[in-house]
KEFI-67424 format. One line per 3 residues: number of its first residue (from 0); for each residue x, y, z of N, C-alpha, C. Coordinates in steps of 0.001 Angstrom, whole numbers, plus 524288, in hexadecimal, padded with zeros to 5 digits. Layout:
<pts>
NUM> X Y Z X Y Z X Y Z ~ ...
</pts>
This chain:
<pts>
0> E032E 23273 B2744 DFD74 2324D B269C DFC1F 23322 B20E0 ~ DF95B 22E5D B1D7C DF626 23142 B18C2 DF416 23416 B1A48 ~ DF3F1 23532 B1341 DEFD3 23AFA B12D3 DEA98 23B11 B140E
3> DEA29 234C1 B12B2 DE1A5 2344D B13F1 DE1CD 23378 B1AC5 ~ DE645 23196 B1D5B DE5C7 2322B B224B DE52A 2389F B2376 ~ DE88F 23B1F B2373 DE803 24110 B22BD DE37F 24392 B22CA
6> DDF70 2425D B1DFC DDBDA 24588 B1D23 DD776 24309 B21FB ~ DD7D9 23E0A B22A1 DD544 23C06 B2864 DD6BA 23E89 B2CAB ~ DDA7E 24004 B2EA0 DDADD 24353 B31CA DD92C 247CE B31EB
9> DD979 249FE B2CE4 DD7FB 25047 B2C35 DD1E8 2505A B2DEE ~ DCF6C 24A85 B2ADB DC7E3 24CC0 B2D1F DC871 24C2C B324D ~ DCA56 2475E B3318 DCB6C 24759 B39FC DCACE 24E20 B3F10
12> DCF2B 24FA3 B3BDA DCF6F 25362 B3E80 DCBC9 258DF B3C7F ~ DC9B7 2571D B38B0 DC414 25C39 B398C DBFE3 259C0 B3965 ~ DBFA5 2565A B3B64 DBAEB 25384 B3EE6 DBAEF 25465 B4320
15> DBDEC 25477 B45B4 DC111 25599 B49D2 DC0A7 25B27 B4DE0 ~ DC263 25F8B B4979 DC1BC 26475 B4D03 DBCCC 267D3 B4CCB ~ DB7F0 2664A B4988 DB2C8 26667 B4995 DB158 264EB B5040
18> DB133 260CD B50AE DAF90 25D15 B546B DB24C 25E63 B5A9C ~ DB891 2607B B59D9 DB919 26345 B5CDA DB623 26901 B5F0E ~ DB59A 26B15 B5B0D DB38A 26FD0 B5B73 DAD97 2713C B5CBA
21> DAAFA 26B21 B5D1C DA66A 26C88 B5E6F DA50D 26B52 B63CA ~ DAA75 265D4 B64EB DA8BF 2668C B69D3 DAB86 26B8F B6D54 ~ DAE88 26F25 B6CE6 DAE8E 27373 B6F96 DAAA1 2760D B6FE0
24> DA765 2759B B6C84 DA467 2795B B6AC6 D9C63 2768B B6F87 ~ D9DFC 270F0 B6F07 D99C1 26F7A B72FB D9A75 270FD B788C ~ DA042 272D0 B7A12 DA242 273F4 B7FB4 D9F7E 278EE B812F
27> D9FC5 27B2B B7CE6 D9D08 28308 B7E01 D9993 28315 B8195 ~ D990C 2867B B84CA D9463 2877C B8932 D930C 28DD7 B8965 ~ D8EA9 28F39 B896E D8F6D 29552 B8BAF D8B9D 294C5 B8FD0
30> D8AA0 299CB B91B5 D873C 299E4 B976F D84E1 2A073 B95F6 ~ D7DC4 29EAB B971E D782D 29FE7 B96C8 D7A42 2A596 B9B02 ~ D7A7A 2A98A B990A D7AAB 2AEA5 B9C60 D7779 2B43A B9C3D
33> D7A03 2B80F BA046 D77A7 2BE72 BA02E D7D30 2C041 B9D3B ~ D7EA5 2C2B4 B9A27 D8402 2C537 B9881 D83E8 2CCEE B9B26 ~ D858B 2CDAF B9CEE D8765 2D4BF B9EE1 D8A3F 2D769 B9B03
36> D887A 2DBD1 B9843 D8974 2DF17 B95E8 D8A96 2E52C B9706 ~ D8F2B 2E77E B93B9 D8EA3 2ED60 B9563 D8F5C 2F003 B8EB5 ~ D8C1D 2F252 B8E41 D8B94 2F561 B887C D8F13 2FAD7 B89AF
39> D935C 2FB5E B8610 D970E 3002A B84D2 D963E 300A5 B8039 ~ D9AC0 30344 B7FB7 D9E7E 30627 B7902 D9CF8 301FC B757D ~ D9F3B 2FDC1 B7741 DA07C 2FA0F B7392 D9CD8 2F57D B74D4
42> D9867 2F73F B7522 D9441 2F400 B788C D9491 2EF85 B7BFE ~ D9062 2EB8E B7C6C D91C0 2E7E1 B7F85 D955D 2E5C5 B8285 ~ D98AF 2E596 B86DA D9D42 2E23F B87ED D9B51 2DE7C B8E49
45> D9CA2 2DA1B B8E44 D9CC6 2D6DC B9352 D9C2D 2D9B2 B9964 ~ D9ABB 2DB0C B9BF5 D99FA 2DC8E B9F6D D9F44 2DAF9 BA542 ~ DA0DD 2DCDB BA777 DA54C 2DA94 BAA74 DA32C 2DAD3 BAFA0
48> DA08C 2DC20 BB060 D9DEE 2DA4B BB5E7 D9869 2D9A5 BB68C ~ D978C 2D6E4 BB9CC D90D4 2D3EC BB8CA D8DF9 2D8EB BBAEE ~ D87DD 2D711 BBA18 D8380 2DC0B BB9D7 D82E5 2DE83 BBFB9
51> D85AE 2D9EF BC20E D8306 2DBBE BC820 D87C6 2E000 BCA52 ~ D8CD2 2DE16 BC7F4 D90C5 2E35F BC78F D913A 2E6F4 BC5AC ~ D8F87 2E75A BC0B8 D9087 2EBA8 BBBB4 D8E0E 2F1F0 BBF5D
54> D8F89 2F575 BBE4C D8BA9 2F9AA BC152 D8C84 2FD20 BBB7C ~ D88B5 2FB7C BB923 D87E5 2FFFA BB408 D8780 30612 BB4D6 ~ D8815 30AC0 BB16E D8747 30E18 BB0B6 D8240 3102D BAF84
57> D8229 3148E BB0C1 D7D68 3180B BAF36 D7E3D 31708 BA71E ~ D7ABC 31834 BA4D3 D7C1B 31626 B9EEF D7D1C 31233 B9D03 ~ D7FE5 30D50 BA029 D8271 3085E B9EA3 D7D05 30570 B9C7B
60> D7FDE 3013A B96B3 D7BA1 2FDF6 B948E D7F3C 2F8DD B95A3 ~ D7CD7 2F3FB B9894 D7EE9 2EF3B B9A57 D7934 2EC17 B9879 ~ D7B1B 2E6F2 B9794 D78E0 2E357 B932F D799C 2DD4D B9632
63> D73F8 2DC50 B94D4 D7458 2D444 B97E7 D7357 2D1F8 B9244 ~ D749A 2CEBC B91C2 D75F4 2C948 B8DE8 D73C8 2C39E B90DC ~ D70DC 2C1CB B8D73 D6EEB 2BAD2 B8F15 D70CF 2B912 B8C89
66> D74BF 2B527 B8BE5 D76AE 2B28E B873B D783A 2AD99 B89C7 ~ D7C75 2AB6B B8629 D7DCD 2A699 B874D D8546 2A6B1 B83DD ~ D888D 2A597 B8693 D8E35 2A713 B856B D9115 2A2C0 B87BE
69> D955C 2A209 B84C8 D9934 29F8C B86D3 D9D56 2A25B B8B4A ~ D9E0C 2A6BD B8914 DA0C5 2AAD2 B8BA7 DA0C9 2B008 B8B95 ~ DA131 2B29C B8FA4 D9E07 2B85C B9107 DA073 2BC9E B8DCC
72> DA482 2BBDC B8B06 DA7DE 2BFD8 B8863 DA3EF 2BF2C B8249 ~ DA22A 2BBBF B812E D9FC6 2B9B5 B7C79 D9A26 2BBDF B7CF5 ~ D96C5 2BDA1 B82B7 D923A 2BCF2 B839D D8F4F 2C266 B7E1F
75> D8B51 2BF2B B7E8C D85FE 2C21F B7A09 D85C4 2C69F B7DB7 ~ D8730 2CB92 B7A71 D8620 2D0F6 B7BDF D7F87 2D278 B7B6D ~ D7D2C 2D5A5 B7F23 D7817 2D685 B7EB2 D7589 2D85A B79E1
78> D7201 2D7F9 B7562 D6FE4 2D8B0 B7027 D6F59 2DECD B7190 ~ D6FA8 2E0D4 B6D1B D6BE0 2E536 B6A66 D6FFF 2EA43 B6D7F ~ D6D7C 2EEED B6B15 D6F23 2F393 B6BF2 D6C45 2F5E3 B711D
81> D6F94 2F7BB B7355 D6E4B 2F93B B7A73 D72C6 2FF3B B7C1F ~ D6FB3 302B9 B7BE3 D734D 3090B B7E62 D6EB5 30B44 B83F5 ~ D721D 30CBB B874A D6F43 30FCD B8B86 D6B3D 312C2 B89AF
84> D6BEB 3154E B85FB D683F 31970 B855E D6349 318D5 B82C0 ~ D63EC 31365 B8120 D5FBA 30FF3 B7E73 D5C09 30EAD B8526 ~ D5E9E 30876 B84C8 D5CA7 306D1 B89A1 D599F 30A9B B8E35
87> D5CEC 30F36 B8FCA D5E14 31089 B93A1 D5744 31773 B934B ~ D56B2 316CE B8F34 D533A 31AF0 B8C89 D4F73 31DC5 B8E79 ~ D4C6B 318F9 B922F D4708 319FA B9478 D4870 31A78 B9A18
90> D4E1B 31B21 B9B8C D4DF7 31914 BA1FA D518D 31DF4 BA27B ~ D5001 3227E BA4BD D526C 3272E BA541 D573A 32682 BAA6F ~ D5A6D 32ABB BA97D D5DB1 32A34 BAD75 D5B7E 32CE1 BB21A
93> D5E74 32B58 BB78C D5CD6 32CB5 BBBD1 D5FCE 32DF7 BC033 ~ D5EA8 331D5 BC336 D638E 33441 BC5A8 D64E2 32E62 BCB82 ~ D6A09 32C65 BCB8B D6B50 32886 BCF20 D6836 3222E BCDC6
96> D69AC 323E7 BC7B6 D6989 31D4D BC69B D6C13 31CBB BBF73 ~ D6CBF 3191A BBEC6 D6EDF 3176B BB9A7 D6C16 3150F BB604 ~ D6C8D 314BC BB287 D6AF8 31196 BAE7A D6D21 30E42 BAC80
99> D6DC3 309C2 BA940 D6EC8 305E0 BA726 D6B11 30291 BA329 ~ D6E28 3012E B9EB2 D6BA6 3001D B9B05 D6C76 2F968 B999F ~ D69FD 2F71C B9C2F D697B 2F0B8 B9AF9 D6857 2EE35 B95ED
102> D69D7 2EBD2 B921F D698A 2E838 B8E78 D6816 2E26C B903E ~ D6355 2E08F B8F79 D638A 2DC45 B9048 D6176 2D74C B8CD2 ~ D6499 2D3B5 B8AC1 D63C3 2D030 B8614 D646F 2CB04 B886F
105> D5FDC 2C894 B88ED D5D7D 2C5BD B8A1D D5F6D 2BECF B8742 ~ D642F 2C057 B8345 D651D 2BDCB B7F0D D61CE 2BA7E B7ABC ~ D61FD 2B720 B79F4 D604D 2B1E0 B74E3 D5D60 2AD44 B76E7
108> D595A 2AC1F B7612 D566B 2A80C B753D D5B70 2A42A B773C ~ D5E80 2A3F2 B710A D6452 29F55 B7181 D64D4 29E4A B7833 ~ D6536 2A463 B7A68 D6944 2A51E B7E90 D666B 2A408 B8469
111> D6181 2A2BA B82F9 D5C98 2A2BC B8739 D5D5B 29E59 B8A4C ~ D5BE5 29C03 B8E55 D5D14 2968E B915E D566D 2957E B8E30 ~ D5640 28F7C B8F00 D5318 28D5B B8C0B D4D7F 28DF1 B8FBB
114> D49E6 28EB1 B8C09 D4412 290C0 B8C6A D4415 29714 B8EA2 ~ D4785 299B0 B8E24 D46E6 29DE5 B8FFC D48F8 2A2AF B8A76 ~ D44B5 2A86A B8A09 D45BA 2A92C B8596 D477B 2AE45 B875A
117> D4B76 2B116 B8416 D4DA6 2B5AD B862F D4BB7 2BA85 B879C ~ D49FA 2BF1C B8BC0 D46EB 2C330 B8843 D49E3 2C6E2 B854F ~ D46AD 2CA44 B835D D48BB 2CDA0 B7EB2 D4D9D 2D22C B7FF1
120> D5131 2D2C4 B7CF4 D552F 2D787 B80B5 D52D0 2DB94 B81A1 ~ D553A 2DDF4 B8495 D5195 2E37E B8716 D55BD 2E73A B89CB ~ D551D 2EC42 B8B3B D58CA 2EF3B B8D3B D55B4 2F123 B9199
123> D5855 2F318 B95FD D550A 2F672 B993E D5904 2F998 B9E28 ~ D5643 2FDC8 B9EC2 D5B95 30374 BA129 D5A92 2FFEE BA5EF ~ D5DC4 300FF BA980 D5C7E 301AB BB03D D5EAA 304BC BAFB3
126> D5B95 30775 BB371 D5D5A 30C7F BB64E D5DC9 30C28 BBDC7 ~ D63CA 30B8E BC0B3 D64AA 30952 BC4CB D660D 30CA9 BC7AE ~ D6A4B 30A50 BCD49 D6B84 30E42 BCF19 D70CB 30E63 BCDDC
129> D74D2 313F7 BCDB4 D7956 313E9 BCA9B D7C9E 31026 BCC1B ~ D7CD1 30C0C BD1AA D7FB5 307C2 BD222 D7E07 30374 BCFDF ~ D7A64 303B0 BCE69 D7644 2FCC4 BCC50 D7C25 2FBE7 BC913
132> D7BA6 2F50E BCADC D7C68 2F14D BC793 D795C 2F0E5 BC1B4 ~ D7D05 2EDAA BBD42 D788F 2ED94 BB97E D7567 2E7FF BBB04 ~ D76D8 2E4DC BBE63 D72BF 2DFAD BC1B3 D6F77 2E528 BC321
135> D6F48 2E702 BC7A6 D6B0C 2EB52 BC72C D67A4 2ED47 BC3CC ~ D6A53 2F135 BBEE6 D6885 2F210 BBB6A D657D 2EEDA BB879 ~ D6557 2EA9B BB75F D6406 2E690 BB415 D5DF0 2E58E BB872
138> D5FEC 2E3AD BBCD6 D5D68 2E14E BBF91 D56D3 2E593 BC037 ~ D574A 2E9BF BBEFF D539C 2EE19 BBFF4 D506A 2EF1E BBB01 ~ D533D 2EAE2 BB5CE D4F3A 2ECA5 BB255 D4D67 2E796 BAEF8
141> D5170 2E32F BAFE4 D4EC4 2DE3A BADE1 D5068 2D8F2 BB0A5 ~ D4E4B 2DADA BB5D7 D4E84 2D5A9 BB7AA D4832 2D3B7 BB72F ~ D46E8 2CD9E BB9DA D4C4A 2CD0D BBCE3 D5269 2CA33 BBBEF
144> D54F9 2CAF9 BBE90 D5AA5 2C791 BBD43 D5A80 2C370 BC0B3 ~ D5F07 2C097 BBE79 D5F7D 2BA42 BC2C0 D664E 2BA44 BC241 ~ D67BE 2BB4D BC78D D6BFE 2B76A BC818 D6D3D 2B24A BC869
147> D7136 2B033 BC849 D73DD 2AB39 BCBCE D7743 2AC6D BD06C ~ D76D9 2A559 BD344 D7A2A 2A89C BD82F D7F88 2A9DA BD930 ~ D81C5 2AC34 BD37C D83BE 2AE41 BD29F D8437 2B41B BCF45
150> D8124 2B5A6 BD099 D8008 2BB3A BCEC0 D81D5 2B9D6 BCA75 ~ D810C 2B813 BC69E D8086 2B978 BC0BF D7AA6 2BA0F BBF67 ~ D7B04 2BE33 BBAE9 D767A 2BE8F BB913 D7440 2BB29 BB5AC
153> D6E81 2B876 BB852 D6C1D 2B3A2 BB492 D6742 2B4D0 BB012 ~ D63F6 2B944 BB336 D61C8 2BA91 BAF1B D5FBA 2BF88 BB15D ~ D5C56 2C3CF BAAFD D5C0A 2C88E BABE1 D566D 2C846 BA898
156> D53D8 2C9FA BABB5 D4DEA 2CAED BAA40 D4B49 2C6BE BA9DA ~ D4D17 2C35E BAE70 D4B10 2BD01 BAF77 D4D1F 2B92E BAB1D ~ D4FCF 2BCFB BA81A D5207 2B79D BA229 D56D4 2B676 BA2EF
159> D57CB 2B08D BA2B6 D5515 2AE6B BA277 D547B 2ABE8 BA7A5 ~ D4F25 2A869 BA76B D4CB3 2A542 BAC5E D50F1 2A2D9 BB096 ~ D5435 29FBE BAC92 D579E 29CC6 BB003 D5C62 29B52 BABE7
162> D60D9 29A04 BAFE2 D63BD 298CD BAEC0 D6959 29F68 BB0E7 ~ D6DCA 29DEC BB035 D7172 2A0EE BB28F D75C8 2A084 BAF0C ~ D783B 2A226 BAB89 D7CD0 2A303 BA9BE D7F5E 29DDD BA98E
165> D7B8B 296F4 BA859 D7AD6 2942E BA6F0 D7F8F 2925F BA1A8 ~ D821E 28D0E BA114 D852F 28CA8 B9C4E D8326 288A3 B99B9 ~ D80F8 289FD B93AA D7E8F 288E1 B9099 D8280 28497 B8DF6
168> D7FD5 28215 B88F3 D8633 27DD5 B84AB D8625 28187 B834E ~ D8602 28658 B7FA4 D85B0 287F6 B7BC8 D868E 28D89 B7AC4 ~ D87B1 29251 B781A D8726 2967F B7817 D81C3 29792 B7415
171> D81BE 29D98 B76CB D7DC0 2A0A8 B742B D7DFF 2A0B0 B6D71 ~ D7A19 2A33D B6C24 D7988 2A253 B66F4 D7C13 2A70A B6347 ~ D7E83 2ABEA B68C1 D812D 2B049 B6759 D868A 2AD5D B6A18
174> D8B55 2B15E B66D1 D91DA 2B0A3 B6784 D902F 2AFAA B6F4F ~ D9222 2ADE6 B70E4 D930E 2AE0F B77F4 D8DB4 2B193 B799F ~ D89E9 2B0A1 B78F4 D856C 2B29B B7BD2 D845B 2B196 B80CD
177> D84B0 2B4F7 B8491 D83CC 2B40C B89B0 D88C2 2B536 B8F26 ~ D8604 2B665 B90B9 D8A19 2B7C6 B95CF D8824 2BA54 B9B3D ~ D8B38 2B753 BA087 D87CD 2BA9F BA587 D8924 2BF9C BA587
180> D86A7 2C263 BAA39 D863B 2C7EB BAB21 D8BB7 2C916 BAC9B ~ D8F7A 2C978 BA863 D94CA 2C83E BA88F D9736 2C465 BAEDF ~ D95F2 2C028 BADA3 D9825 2BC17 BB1CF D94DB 2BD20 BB728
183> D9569 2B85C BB9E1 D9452 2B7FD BBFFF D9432 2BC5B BC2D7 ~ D924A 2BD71 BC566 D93CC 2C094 BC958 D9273 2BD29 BCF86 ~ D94B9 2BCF6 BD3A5 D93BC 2BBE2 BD84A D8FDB 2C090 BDB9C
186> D8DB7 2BDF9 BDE71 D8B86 2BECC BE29F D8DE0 2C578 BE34C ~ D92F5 2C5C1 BE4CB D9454 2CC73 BE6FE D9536 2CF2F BE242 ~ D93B3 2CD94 BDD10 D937B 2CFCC BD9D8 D9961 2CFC9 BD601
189> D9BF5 2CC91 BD9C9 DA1DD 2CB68 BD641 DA033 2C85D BD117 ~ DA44E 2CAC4 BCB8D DA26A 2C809 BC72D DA53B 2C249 BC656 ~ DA45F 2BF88 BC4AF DA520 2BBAE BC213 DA57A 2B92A BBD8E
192> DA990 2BC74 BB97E DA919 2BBB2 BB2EC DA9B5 2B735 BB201 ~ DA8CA 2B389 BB3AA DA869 2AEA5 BB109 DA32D 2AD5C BAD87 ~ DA4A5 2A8A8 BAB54 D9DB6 2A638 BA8E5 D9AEC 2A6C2 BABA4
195> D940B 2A5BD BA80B D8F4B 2A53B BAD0F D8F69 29FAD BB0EA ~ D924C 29D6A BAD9F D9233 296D0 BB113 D9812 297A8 BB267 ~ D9C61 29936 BB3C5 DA108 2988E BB3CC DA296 29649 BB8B4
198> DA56C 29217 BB873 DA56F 28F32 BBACD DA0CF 28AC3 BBD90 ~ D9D4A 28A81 BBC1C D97CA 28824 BBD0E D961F 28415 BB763 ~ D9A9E 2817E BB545 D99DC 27CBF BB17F D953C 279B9 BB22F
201> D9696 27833 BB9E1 D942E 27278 BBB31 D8E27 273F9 BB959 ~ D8BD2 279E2 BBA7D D85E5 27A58 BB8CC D81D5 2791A BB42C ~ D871A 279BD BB00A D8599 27664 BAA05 D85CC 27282 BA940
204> D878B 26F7C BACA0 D88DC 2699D BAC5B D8CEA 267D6 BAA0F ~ D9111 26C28 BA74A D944C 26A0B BA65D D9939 2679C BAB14 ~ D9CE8 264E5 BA81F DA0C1 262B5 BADB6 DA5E4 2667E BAB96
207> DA597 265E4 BA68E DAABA 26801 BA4B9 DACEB 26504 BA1AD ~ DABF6 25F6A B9F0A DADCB 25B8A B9CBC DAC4C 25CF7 B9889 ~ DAFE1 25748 B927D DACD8 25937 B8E12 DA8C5 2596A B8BF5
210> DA67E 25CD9 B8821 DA07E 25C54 B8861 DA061 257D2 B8655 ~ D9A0C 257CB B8357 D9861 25194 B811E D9A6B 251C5 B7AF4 ~ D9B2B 257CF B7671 D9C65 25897 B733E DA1ED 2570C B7221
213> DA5D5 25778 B7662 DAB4C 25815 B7691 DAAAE 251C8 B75E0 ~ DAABF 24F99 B799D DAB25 248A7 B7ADA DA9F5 2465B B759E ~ DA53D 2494E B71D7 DA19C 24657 B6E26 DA5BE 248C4 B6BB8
216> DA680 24B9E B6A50 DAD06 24E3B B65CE DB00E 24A7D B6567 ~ DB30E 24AAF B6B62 DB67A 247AC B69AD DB66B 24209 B69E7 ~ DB2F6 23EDF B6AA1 DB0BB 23975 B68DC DB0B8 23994 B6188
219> DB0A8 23DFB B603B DADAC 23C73 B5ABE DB41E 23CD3 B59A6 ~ DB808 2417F B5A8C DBD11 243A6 B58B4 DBED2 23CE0 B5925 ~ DBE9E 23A24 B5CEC DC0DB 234FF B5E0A DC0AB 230DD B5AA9
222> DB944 23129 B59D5 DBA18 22DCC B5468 DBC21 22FB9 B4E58 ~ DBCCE 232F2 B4DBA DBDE8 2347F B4909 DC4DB 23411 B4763 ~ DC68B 23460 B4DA2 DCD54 234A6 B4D82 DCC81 23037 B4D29
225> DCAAE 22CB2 B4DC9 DCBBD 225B3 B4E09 DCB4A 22543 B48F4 ~ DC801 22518 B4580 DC619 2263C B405E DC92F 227B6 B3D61 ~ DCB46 22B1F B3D96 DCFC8 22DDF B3C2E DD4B2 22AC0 B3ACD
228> DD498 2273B B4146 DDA32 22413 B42CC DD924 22079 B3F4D ~ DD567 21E8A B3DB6 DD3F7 21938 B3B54 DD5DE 21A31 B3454 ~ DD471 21FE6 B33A3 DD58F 220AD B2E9F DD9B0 21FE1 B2E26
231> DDC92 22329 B3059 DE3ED 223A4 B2F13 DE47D 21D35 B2EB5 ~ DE3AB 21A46 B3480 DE778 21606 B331B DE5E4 212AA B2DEE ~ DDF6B 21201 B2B9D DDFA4 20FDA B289C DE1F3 21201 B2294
234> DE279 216CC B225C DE24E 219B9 B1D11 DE77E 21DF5 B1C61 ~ DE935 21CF9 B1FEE DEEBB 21DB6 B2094 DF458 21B5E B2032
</pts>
C-alpha cells in the first residue's frame, strides 16, 4: 500500500468511529420514574425493598426522587439537606406510634412528562403506627398516590398526572436521574428489582431491531469505505 493510500485510510477510519459512536449513543433509553431512598452515615443510598415493604423506624429519614435514568444504581438522589430533627420538629413524639421523616423532590422541569410542571421539594414527618409501612407513611401525608397494576409506585402527591415508570429516548439532564420506588413490587408485595418497564419493550414501541441512527450510520460508514476503495485503487 502507498503512503497517500495510507493516509486515505487513516481519515477513513476517523470518520468512521465518530459515526459509530453516535449511533450507540441514539440507542440510549431511560424510563420516567419514583426513585426510594434511605438517608444514613454516609447519606443517601438506593433503597432495597419497595415502600410498601420497607417498615421504617421510629427516627428514620427515607427520600422519593422523580427523575428520569437509564439505570437505578445511577438514579438522581433527592436535593438539598434533610435530618429528623429538622423535618421531624413540629410533630412531637407519641406514646404507640413512630415517626418518620419523608423527603420529597419532585425533580426538574427537564424530568417532567410534557405539559406537566413539577411541584416544589418539600419534607414532611408522619407520625404512624409503629408497624406502618413507609407506602403508609407517605400515603398519610402527601397523597394522593397512584399505583399500577403492578404495585409500583406512579405518583406521589398526584405528580405526576399520568404516565407510569414509562421509557423515554433519552436521559435526564442530571448523571442517571430517576428511578422506581426501588423496582416493581407485585400484588403480595414480593419485590421486583428490575426496570420500571422491564421486560415490557413492546409498550414503547420498540421491537428490538436497529434503530433509525444505527441503519443511517452505517449507510454513510458504507459510502465512505467505497470512497476509500476507489482511492487506493486509483492512487495506489
Amino acid at each position: 500500500m502507498t503512503r497517500r493510500a495510507g493516509r486515505v485510510l487513516v481519515l477513513f477510519l476517523a470518520a468512521l468511529l465518530p459515526l459509530l459512536a453516535g449511533a450507540g449513543q441514539a440507542q440510549a433509553a431511560g424510563y420516567r420514574y419514583w426513585s426510594f431512598w434511605d438517608l444514613g452515615g454516609d447519606g443517601w443510598t438506593y433503597a432495597t425493598q419497595g415502600p410498601s415493604v420497607a417498615r421504617p423506624a421510629d427516627g428514620d429519614v427515607q427520600g422519593f426522587r422523580f427523575a428520569v435514568s437509564e439505570e437505578s444504581d445511577d438514579s438522581a438522589q433527592p436535593r438539598g439537606a434533610a435530618d429528623f430533627d429538622t423535618v421531624c420538629a413540629k410533630t412531637p413524639a407519641r406514646d404507640g406510634s413512630k415517626r418518620v421523616a419523608l423527603v420529597l423532590d419532585f425533580g426538574t422541569a427537564h424530568d417532567a412528562p410534557s405539559g406537566e410542571t413539577p411541584p416544589a421539594r418539600r419534607t414532611a414527618c408522619a407520625r404512624v403506627a409503629p408497624d406502618a409501612s413507609t407506602a403508609e407513611a407517605l400515603a398519610s401525608v402527601a397523597g394522593p398516590l397512584r399505583y399500577d397494576s403492578s404495585a409500583l409506585l406512579c405518583a406521589i402527591a398526584g405528580y405526576p398526572q399520568r404516565g407510569c415508570g414509562e421509557q423515554v429516548s433519552g436521559t435526564g439532564s442530571e448523571p442517571g436521574a430517576g428511578a422506581s420506588a426501588s423496582g416493581k413490587e407485585t400484588e403480595d408485595g414480593t419485590e421486583n428489582t428490575g426496570s420500571p418497564a422491564s421486560g415490557e419493550s413492546d409498550k414503547s414501541g420498540e421491537s428490538g431491531g436497529p434503530s433509525l441512527g444505527l441503519v443511517a450510520g452505517a449507510a454513510v460508514v458504507a459510502l465512505l469505505g467505497a470512497a476509500a476503495f476507489r482511492q487506493v485503487r486509483r492512487r495506489g
